[in-house]
DRENDO-1510 file (C-alpha; in Angstrom, 1 decimal, always signed):
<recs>
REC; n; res; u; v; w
REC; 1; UNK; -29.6; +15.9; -21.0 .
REC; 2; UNK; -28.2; +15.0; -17.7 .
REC; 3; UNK; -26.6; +11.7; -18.8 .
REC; 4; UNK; -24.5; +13.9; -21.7 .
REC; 5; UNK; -23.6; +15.7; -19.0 .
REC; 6; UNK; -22.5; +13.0; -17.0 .
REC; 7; UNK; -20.9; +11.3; -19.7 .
REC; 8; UNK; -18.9; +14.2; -21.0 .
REC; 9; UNK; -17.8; +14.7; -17.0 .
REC; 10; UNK; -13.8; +14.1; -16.5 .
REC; 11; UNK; -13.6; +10.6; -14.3 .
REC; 12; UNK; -13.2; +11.6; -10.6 .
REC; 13; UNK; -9.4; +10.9; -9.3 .
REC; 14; UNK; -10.3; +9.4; -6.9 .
REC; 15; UNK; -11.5; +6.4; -8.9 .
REC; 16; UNK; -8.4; +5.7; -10.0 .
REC; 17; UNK; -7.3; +4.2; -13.3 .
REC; 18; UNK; -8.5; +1.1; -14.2 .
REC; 19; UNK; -6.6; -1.4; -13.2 .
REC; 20; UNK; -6.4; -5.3; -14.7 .
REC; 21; UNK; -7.6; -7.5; -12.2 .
REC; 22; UNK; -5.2; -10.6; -11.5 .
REC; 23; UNK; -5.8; -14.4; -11.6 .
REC; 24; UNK; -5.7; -14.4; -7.6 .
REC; 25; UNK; -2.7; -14.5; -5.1 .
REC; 26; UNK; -0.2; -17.0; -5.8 .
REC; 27; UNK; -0.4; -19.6; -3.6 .
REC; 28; UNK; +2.5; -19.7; -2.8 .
REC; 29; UNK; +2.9; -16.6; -1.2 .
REC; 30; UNK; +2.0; -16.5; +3.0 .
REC; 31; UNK; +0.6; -13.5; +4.1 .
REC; 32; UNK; +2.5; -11.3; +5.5 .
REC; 33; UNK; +1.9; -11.8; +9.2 .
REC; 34; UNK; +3.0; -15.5; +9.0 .
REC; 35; UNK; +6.2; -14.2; +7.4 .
REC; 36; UNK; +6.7; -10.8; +9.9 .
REC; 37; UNK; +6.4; -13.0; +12.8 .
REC; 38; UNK; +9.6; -15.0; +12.1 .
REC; 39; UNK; +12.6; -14.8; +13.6 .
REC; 40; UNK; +14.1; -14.5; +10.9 .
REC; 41; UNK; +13.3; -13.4; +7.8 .
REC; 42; UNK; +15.4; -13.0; +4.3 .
REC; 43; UNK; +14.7; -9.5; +2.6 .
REC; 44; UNK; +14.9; -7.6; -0.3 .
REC; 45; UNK; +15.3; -3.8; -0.7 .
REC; 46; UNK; +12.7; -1.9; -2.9 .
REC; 47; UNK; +13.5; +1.9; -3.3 .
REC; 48; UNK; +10.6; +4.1; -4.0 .
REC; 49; UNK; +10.3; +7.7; -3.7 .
REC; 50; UNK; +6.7; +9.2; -2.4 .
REC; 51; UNK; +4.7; +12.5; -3.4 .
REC; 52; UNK; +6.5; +14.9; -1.4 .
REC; 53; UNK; +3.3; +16.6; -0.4 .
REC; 54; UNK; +1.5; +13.9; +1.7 .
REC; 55; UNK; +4.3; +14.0; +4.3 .
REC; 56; UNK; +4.8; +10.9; +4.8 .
REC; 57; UNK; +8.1; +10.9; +6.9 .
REC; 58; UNK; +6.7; +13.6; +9.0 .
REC; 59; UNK; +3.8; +11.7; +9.7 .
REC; 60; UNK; +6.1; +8.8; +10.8 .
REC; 61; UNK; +7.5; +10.6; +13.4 .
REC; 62; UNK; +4.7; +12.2; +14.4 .
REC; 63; UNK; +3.0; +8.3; +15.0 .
REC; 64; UNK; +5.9; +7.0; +16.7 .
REC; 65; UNK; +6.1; +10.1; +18.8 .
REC; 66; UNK; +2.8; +9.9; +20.1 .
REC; 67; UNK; +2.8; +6.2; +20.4 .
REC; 68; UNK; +6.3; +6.3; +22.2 .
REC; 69; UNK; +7.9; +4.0; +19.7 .
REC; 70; UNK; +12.0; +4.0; +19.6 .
REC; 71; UNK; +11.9; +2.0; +16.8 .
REC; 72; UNK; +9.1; +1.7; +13.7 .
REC; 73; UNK; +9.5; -0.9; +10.8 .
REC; 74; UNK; +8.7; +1.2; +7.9 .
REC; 75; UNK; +9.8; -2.0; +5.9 .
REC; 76; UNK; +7.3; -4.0; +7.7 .
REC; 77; UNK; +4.2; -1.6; +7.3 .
REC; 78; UNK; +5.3; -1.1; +3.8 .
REC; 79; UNK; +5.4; -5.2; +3.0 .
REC; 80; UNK; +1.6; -5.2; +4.5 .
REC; 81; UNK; +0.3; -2.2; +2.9 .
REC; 82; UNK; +1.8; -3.5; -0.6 .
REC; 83; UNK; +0.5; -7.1; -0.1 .
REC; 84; UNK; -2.8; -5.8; +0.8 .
REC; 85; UNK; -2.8; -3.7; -2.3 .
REC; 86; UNK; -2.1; -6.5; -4.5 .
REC; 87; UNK; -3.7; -9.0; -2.8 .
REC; 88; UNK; -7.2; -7.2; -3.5 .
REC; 89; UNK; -6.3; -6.6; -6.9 .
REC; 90; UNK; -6.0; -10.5; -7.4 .
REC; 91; UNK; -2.2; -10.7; -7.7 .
</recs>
């Protein structure tokens, strides 16, 4: 009884859809620290909008604020959140 139950249960959202798993990172792609740590650095713009209800620029602020930044490169912690992301999916 209790495995009908468990598989008629909706999956939890937490785990996510699932995703296809990649052939590894390409290598050649550096990870991002080599590549933030440059001088200089060519970039590209990616436009993405965000669930409005996780407050994301408010939480920004609120980081820099507290850690008495004048400047914060969102571009910089979105390139190593991304490449983490894809990196441990295998692409």
């Amino acid at each position: 009884m209790r495995q009908e139950q468990e598989a008629q249960a909706p999956t939890a959202a937490s785990e996510g859809t699932p995703w296809a798993h990649g052939p590894g990172r390409p290598a050649d792609i550096p990870e991002a620290a080599v590549i933030l740590n440059q001088r200089i650095i060519a970039r590209e713009s990616l436009d993405s909008s965000v669930p409005a209800a996780l407050k994301l620029k408010k939480r920004i602020k609120r980081f820099a604020l507290d850690n008495e930044l004048d400047h914060l490169p969102i571009g910089d912690i979105v390139s190593v959140a991304l490449d983490e992301w894809l990196t441990t999916r295998g692409f």
